[in-house]
N, C-alpha and C positions, 0 to 999 in steps of 0.2 A: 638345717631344719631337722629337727627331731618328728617321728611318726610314731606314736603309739598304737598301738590295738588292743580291746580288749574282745577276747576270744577270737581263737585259733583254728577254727574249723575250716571248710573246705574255702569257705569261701575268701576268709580272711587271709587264706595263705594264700587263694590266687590273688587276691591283690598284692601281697608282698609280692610275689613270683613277678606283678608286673611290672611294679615299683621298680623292682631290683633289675629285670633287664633293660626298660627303657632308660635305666638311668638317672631317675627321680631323686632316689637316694640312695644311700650305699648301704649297705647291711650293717654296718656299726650304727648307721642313725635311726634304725628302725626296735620298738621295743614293743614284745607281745605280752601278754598276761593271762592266764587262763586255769581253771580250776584242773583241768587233763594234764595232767605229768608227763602223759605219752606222748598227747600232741605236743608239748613245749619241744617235747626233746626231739622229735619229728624236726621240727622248723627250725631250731637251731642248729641240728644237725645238717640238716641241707640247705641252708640259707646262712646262716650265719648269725643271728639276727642275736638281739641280747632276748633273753627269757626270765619270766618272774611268774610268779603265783599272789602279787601282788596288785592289784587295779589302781590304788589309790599312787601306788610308784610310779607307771605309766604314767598317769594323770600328769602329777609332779614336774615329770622331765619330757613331757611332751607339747611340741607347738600346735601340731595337729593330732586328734585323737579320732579313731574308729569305732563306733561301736558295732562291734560285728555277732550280735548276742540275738538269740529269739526274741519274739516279744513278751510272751511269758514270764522273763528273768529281765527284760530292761530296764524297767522302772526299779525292782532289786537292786541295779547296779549303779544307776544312777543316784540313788539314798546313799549308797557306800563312798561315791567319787565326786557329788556334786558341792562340795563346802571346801575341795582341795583342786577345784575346776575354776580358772582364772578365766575371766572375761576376754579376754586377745587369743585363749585357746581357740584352736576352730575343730569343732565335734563334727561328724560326720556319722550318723546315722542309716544302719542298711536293715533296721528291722521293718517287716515288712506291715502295711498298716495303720502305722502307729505316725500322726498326724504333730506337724511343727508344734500345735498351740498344748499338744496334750506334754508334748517332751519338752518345751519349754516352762513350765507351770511345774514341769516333775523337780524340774531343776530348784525354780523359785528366784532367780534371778534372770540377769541381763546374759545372754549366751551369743557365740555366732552356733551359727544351725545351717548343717544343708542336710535334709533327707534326699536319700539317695535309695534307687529300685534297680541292683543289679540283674544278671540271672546266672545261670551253670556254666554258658559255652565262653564265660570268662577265665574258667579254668583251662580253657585248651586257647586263649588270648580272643576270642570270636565273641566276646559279651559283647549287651545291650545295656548301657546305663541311662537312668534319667535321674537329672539333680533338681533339685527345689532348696532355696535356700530361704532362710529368715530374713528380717528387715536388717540385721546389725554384719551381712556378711559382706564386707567391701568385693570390688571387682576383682584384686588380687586376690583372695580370699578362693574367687572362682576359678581363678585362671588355675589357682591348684588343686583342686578339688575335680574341677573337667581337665585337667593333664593327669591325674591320677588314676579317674576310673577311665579315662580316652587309653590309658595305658595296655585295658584290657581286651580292648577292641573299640568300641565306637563309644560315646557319651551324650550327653546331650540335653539341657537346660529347659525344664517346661515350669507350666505353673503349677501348685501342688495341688486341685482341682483336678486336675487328668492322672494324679499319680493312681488311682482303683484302674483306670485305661490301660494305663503302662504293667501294672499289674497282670493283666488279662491277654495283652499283645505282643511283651517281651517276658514278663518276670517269670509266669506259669507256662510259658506258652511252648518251650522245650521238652515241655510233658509232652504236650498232643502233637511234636513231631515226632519224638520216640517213638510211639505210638504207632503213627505212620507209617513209620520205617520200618516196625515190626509186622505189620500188619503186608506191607508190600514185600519182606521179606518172604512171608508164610506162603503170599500168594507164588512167590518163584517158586519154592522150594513144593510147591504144590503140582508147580508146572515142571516137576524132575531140576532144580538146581541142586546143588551142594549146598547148606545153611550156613558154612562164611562167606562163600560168594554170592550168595542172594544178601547179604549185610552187607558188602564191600558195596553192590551195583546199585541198591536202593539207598545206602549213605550218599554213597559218592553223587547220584543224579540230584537228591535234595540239597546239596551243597552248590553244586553246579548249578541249578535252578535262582539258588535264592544268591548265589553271587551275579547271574545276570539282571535277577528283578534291580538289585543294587548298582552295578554299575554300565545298563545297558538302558538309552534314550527312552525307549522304546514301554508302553505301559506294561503292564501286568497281562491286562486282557489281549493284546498283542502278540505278546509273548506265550501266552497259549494258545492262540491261533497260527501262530507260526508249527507250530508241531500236529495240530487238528487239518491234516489232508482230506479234501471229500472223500465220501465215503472210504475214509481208511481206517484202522486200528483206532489211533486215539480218539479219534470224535464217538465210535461205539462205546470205550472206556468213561469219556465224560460222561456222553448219555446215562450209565449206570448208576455214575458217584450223583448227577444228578435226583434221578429216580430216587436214589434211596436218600437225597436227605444229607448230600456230602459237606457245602457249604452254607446251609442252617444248622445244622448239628454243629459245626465249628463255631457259629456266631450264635447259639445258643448258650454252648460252652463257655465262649469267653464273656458272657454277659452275667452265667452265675457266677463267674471267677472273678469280675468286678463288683457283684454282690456279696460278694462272702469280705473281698476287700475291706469295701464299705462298714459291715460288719465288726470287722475287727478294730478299726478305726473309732467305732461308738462306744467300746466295750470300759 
């Protein structure tokens, strides 16, 4: 099985990076294309992978193809690749927005389609995928498309109705822990730490946290009641984050990040 991609950025390389260790494919079957000189030679260099400056080549000699491109430039690329884009290809789509029926219609023909909403911590193997596929993309079809991006951490099959959700709960949503993590950094380094050991202790507890929300019985609101001892430390901290606004601010946020979604989706 041949894998194409078109563009090479951060993210299309982690998904090669997962392709390649899980196993998927081997770096001879894998073939990028991209207008960045640099980036090709990036990925070939450290991957092995074959490189071209060409889309429509990719296209050509591949079974599954990527498009790992903004949404600004997708419909550009798809005028250039879709009369050399064979019906049994399977496209795989990660721009973000941009809705089955609009990249179907771009095409003009009969396509398989799965949109897909990766996010960043796929680069370090810790992503969130969701797939949404068209009407023509068989079961097999799926089973490689969720072993590809499950490649990169976890995957997962909704209906494209929830993809602005997925947008706002996994896709963006790396921002406002960054965020967090700076924010609880400042707060150590306020209270006398060192600023990489106030990064290491505030990383390391959010990873710790959201690996037990993940694999421990126990809910969410439990699991914060387990660390809230009467009158101790943490329940004064809640108290705070509540006062000011901690978890409506968050679901504020992820509400304008499924409206901007939406948005982009109409355009």
């Amino acid at each position: 099985m041949k894998i194409g991609f078109i563009g090479g950025g951060n993210m299309g390389g982690a998904i090669i990076k997962g392709i390649i260790a899980s196993g998927t494919a081997n770096a001879a079957d894998i073939l990028v294309s991209d207008k960045n000189a640099d980036a090709l030679h990036a990925l070939k260099t450290e991957y092995g992978v074959y490189t071209t400056a060409d889309n429509r080549e990719v296209v050509r000699i591949s079974d599954v193809v990527f498009l790992c491109v903004k949404p600004q430039i997708l419909y550009g690329v798809i005028d250039e690749i879709k009369d050399v884009t064979d019906e049994n290809t399977l496209i795989i789509s990660i721009a973000a927005g941009q809705a089955i029926m609009d990249i179907e219609n771009a095409f003009g023909k009969k396509i398989k389609l799965v949109r897909v909403m990766p996010n960043t911590p796929a680069l370090v193997g810790e992503g969130m995928a969701a797939l949404s596929p068209n009407n023509n993309v068989t079961d097999g079809d799926m089973k490689i498309a969720v072993g590809v991006m499950g490649s990169l951490g976890k995957a997962e099959i909704v209906p494209e109705h929830l993809m602005d959700a997925v947008t706002a709960v996994s896709g963006s949503s790396p921002a406002y822990v960054f965020m967090m993590i700076e924010a609880m950094a400042d707060a150590a380094v306020r209270e006398g730490m060192p600023r990489r050991q106030a990064y290491t202790f505030a990383a390391q507890a959010v990873m710790g946290s959201a690996k037990m929300a993940l694999e421990m019985s126990s809910h969410v609101a439990e699991l914060k009641d387990m660390v809230c001892s009467p009158a101790g430390t943490t329940i004064e901290a809640v108290a705070a984050l509540e006062k000011n606004g901690f978890r409506s601010a968050i679901m504020e946020a992820m509400h304008e990040c499924a409206e901007m979604s939406r948005r982009m989706g109409r355009k």
